[in-house]
NUVEXBA-587037 format. One record per residue: residue in three letters; x, y, z of N, C-alpha, C in turn. Coordinates in steps of 0.001 Angstrom, whole numbers, padded with zeros to 6 digits, always signed. Example, Ala and Ser with C-alpha at 12.3 -4.5 7.8 and 13.67 -1.06 7.14 Angstrom:
! residues 2
ALA+013190-005690+007800+012300-004500+007800+013200-003300+007800/SER+012850-002250+007080+013670-001060+007140+012900+000030+007870/
This chain:
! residues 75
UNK+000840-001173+000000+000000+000000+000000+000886+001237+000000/UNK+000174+002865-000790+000847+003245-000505+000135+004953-000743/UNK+000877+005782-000083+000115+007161+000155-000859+007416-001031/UNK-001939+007408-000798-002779+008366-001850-003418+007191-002623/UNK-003570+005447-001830-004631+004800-001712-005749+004440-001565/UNK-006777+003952-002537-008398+004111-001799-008117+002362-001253/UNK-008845+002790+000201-008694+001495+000985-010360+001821+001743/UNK-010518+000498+002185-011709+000205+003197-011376-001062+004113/UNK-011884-000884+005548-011677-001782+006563-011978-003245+005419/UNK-011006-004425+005896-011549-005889+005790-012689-006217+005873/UNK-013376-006828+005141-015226-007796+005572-014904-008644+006014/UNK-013540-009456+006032-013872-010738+006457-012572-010587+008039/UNK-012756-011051+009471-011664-011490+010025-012131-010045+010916/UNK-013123-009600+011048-013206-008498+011618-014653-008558+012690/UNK-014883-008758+013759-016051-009076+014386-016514-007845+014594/UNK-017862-007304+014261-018725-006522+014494-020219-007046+015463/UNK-020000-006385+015753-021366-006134+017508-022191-005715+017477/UNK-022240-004108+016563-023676-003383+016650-023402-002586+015513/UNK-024069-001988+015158-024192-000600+014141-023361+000359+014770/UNK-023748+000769+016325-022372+001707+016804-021000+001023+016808/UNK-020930-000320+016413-019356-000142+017054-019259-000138+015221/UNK-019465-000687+014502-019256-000607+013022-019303+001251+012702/UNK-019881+001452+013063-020116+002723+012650-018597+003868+013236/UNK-018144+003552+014644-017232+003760+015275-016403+003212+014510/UNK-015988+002156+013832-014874+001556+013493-014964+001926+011828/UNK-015366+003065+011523-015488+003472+009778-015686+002679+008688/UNK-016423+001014+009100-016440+000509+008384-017454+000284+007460/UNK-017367+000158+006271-018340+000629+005511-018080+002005+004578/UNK-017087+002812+004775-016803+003961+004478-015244+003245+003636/UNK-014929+004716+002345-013760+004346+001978-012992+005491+002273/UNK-011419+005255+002215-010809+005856+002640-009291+006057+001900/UNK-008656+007177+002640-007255+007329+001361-005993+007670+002445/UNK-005141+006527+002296-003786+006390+002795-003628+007898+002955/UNK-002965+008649+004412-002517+009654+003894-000928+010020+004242/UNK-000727+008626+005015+000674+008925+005710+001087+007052+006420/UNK+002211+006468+006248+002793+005220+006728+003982+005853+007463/UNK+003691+004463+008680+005017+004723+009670+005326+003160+009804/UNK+006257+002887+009085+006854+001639+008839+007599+000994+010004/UNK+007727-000291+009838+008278-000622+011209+008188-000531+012770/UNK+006389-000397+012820+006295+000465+014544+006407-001040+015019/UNK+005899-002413+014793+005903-003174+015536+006193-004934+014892/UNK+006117-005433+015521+006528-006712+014564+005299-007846+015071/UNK+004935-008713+013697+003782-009578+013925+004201-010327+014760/UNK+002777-011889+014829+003298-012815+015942+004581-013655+014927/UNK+004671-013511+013662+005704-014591+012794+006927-013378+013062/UNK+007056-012738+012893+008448-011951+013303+008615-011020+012442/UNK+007539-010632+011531+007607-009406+010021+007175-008242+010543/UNK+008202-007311+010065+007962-005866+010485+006500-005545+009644/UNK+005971-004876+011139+004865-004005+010464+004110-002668+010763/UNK+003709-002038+009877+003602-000753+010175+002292-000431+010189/UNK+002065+001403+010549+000724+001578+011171+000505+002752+010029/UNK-000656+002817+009387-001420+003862+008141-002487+004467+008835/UNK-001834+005711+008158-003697+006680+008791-003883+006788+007991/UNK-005501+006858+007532-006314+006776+006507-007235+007750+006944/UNK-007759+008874+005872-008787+009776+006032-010219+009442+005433/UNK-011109+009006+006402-012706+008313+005868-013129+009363+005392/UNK-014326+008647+004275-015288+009614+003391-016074+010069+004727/UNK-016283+009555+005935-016979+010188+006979-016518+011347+007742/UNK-015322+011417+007459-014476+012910+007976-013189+012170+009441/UNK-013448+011211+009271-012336+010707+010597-011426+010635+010022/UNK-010157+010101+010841-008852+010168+010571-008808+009430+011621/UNK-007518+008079+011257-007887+007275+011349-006228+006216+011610/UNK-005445+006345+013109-004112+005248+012593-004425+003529+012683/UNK-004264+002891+011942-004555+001227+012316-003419+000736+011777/UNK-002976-000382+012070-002354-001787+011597-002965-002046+010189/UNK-001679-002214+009065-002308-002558+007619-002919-003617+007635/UNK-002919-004207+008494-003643-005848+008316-005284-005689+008748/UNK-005426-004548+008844-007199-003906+008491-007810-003688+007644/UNK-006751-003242+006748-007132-002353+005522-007159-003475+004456/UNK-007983-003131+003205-008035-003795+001972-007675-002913+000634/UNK-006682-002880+000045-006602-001594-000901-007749-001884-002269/UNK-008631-000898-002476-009643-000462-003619-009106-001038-004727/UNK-009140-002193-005673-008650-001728-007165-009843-001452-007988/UNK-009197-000600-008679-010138+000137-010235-011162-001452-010620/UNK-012313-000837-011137-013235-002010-011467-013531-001675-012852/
């Protein structure tokens, strides 16, 4: 992934509870890489990984773990 990405939270591997916590968690909304900080932490296999803020079509802003995100391709 990389700055100036359209991404949206994962559908699958992601447990949702209610409409507020989905709604809290921007999912459903798309969104655009606006900044990576590589290397903040390392998985449970031992691969560096880093944390993306993403700015939602809902107006949040947003840092997570890439292993949330799904990057948009052109259809």
């Amino acid at each position: 992934m990389e700055i100036g990405d359209l991404v949206k939270q994962k559908s699958s591997g992601v447990a949702v509870i209610s409409a507020g916590i989905k709604n809290a968690l921007n999912m459903g909304c798309v969104g655009i890489i606006v900044s990576i900080e590589e290397g903040v932490y390392f998985s449970y296999d031992g691969r560096s990984r880093g944390n993306i803020t993403v700015h939602w079509s809902n107006g949040a802003t947003e840092v997570l773990p890439e292993i949330y995100l799904e990057k948009i391709e052109n259809e």
